[in-house]
C-alpha positions as CSV (number, residue, x, y, z in Angstrom):
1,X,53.2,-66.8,-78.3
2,X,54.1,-69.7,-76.4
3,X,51.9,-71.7,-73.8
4,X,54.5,-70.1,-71.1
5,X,54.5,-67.4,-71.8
6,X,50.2,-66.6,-72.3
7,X,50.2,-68.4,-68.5
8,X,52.5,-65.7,-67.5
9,X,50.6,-62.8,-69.5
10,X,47.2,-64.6,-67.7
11,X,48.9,-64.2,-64.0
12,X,49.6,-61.0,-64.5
13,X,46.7,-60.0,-65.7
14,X,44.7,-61.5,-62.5
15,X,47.8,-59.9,-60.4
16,X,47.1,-56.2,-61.4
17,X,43.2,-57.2,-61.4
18,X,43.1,-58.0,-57.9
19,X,45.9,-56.2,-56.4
20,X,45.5,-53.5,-53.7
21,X,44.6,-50.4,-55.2
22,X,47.8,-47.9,-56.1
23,X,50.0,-51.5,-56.4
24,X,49.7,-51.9,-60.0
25,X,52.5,-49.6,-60.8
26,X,54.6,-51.4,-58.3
27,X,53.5,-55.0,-59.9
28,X,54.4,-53.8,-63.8
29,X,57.6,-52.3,-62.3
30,X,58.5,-56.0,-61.0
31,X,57.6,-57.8,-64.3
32,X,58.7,-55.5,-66.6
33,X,60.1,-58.4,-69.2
34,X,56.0,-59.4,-70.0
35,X,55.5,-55.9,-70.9
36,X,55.5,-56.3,-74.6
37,X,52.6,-56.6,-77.7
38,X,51.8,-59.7,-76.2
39,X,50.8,-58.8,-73.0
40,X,48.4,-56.1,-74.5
41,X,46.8,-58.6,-77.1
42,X,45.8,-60.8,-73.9
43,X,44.7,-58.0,-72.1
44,X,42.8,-56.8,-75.2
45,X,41.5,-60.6,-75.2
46,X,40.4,-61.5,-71.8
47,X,39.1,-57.9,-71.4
48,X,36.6,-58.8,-74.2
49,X,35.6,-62.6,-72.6
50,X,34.7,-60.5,-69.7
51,X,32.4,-58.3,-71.3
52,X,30.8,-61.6,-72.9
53,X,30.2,-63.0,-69.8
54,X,28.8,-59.7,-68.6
55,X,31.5,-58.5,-66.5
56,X,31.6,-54.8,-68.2
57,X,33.4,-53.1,-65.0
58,X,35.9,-55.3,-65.6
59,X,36.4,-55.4,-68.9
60,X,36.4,-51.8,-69.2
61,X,39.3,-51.4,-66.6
62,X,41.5,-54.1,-68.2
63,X,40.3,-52.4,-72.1
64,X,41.4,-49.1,-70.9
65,X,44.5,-50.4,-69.0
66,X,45.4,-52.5,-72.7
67,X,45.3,-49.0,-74.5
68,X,47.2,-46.7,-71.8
69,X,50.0,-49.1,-71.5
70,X,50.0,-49.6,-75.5
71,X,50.0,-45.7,-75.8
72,X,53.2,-45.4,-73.3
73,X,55.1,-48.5,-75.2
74,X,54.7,-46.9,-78.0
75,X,56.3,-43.9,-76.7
76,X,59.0,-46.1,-74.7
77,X,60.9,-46.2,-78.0
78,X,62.0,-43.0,-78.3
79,X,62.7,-43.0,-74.6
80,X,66.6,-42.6,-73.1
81,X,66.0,-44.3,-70.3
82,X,64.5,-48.1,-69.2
83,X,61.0,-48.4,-68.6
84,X,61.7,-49.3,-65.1
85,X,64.2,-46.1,-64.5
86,X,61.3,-44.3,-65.5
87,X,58.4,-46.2,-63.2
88,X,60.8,-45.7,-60.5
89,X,61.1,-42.4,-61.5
90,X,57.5,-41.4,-61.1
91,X,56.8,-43.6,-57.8
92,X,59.5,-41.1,-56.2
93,X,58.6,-38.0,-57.5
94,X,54.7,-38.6,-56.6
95,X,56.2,-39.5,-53.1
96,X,58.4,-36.3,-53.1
97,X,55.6,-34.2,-54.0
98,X,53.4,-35.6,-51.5
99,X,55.6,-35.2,-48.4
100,X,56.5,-32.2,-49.0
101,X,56.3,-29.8,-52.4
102,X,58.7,-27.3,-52.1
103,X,61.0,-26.4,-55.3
104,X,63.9,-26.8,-53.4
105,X,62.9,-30.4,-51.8
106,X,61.6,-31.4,-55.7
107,X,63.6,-29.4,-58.0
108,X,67.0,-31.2,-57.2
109,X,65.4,-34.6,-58.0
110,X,63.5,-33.6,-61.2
111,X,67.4,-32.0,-62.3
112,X,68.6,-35.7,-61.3
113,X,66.5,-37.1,-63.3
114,X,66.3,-34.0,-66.0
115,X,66.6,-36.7,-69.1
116,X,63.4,-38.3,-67.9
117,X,61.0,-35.6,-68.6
118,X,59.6,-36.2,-72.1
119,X,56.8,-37.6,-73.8
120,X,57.0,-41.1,-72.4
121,X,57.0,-39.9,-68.9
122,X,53.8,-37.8,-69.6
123,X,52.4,-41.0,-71.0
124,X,53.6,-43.1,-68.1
125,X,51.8,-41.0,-65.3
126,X,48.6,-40.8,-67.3
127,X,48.2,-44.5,-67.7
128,X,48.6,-44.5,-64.4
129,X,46.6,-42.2,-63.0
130,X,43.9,-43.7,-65.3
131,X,44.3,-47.7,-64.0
132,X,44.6,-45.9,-60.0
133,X,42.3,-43.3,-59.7
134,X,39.0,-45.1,-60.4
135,X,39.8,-47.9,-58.2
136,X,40.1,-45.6,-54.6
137,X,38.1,-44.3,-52.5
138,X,37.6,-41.0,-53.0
139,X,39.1,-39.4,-50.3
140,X,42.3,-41.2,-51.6
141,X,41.6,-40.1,-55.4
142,X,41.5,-36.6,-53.9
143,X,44.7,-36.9,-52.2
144,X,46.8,-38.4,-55.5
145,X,44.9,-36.0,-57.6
146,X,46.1,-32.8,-55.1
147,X,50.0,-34.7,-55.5
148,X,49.4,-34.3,-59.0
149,X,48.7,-30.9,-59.4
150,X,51.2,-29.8,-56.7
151,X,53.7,-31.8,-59.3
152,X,51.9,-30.1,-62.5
153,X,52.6,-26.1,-60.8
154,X,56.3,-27.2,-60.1
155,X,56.9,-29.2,-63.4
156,X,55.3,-26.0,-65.2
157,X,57.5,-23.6,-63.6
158,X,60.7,-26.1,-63.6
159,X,63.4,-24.0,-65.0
160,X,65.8,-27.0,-66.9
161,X,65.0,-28.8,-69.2
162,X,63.1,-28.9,-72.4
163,X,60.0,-26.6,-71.9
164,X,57.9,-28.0,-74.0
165,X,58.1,-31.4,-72.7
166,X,57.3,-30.1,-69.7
167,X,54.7,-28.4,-70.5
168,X,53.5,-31.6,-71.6
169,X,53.9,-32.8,-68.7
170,X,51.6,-30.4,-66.7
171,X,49.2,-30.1,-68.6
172,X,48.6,-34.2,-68.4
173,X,48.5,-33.4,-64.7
174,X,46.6,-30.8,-65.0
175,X,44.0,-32.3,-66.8
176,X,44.0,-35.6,-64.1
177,X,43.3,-32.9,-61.5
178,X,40.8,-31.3,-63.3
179,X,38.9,-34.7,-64.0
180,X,38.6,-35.2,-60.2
181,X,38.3,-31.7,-58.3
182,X,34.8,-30.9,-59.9
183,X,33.5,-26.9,-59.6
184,X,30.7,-28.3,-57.3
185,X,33.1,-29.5,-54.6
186,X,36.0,-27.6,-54.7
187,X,35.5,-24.5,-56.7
188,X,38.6,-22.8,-55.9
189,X,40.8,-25.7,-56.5
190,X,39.2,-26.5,-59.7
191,X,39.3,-22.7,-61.4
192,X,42.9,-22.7,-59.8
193,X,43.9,-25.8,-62.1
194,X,41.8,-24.2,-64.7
195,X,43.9,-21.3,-65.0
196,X,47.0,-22.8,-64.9
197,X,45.8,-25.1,-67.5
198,X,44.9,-21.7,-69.4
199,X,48.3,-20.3,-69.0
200,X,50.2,-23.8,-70.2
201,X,48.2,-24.1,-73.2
202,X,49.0,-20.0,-74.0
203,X,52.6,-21.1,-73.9
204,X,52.6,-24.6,-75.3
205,X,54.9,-24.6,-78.1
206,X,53.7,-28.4,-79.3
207,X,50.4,-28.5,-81.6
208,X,48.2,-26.4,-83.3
209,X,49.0,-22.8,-82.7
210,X,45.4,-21.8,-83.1
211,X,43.9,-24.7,-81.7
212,X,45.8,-24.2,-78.1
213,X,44.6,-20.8,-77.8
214,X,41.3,-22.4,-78.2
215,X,42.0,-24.5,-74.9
216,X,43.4,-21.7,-73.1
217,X,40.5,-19.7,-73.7
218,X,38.5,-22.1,-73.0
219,X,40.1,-22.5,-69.8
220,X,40.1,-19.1,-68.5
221,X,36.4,-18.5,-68.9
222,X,35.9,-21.9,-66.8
223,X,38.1,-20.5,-64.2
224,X,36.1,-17.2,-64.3
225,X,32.9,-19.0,-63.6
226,X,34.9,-18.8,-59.8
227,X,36.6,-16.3,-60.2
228,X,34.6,-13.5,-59.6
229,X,35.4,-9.7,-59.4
230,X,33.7,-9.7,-55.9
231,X,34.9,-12.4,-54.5
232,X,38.4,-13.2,-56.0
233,X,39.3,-9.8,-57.2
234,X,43.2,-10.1,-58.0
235,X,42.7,-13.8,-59.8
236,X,39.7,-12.0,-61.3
237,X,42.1,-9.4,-62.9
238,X,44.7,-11.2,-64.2
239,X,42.4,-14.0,-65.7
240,X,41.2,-11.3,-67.6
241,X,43.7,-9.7,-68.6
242,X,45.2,-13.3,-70.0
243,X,42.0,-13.8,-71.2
244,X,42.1,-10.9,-73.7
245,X,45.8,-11.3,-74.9
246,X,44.8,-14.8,-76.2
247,X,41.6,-13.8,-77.4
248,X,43.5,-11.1,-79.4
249,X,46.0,-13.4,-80.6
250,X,43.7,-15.7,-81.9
251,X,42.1,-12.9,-83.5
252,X,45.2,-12.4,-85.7
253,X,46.1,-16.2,-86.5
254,X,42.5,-16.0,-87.5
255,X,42.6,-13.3,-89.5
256,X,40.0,-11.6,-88.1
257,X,40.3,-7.7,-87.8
């Protein structure tokens, strides 16, 4: 790497560590030629001066923002379109969603952009959930984790497509909601993202056959936790209904009689 180019690397490094939070995906979108194995190793670099000089906040965000945005490059290779279709991509849809999340406001805009749900995309809005989230307060973090889950039901129940992918997809979101609505706070939202959690991993086609029942059971005993016959008797029901079709499936990949 050239002495330019590292000066560049470093100033955009102190950009997205001192922006506004929410901004960064907006600053990465605008400098999208430094994002490459080199911006990473500085990242990875100047993350690790910082924890020297005790700075471990920090050093952990930048760390943590080195690995997401490696993951996602990594994943940018097999993707159709250019990284900054895609950023743009998600910035809209997020707004979309937010405004207003009925399939037919939504729907037309994920078919318009039909060749961007994949693996990459997945990857893209869990790097940066992870970068945003921590850095609001959170009243905000509540309000982009809610978008996200109104996103995850309609991108779960999004009829074109490849399904798996978007499968993926919701169950990324899914689990972003899940990390932020705790059972404490907001019971009902959180054993309502549990369940449909349950039901994606029941019809995940990518994996470990076995091992995704193992989530989605997982899953629907959390969401029963809330769920109570008294209290939620219909959600009750068919939670346990689900519950036992999986747990009888898994029985037979097992091969337990």
């Amino acid at each position: 790497m050239n002495e330019e180019r590292i000066e560049a690397y470093l100033a955009l490094i102190e950009e997205l560590m001192t922006c506004t939070s929410g901004e960064e995906l907006e600053i990465l979108n605008a400098n999208l030629d430094l994002i490459d194995a080199g911006l990473v190793e500085t990242m990875q670099m100047v993350s690790a001066k910082l924890s020297e000089e005790g700075n471990h906040d920090a050093a952990g965000f930048l760390q943590e923002f080195a690995t997401q945005l490696n993951a996602a490059m990594g994943n940018a290779a097999a993707a159709a379109a250019s990284p900054e279709e895609y950023f743009n991509f998600l910035g809209e849809i997020l707004q979309v969603v937010s405004e207003n999340p009925d399939p037919q406001v939504v729907y037309p805009l994920l078919q318009n952009n039909v060749d961007k749900l994949d693996g990459f995309f997945a990857q893209l809005l869990q790097s940066w959930a992870m970068s945003t989230l921590p850095q609001v307060d959170q009243e905000e973090g509540e309000g982009l984790a809610g978008v996200i889950g109104n996103f995850s039901n309609l991108i779960q129940q999004f009829p074109m497509g490849d399904k798996g992918s978007n499968l993926e997809i919701a169950i990324t979101g899914y689990e972003i909601a899940a990390a932020v609505f705790s059972p404490e706070s907001f019971p009902e939202v959180w054993a309502g993202t549990q369940n449909n959690l349950a039901v994606a991993y029941s019809d995940r086609p990518q994996g470990d056959r076995l091992e995704n029942l193992e989530q989605a059971i997982s899953c629907y005993e959390n969401a029963l936790q809330v769920y109570t016959l008294d209290k939620f008797p219909e959600q009750w029901a068919m939670a346990q209904r689900n519950l036992a079709i999986a747990e009888d499936e898994r029985k037979v990949l097992a091969g337990v009689v």
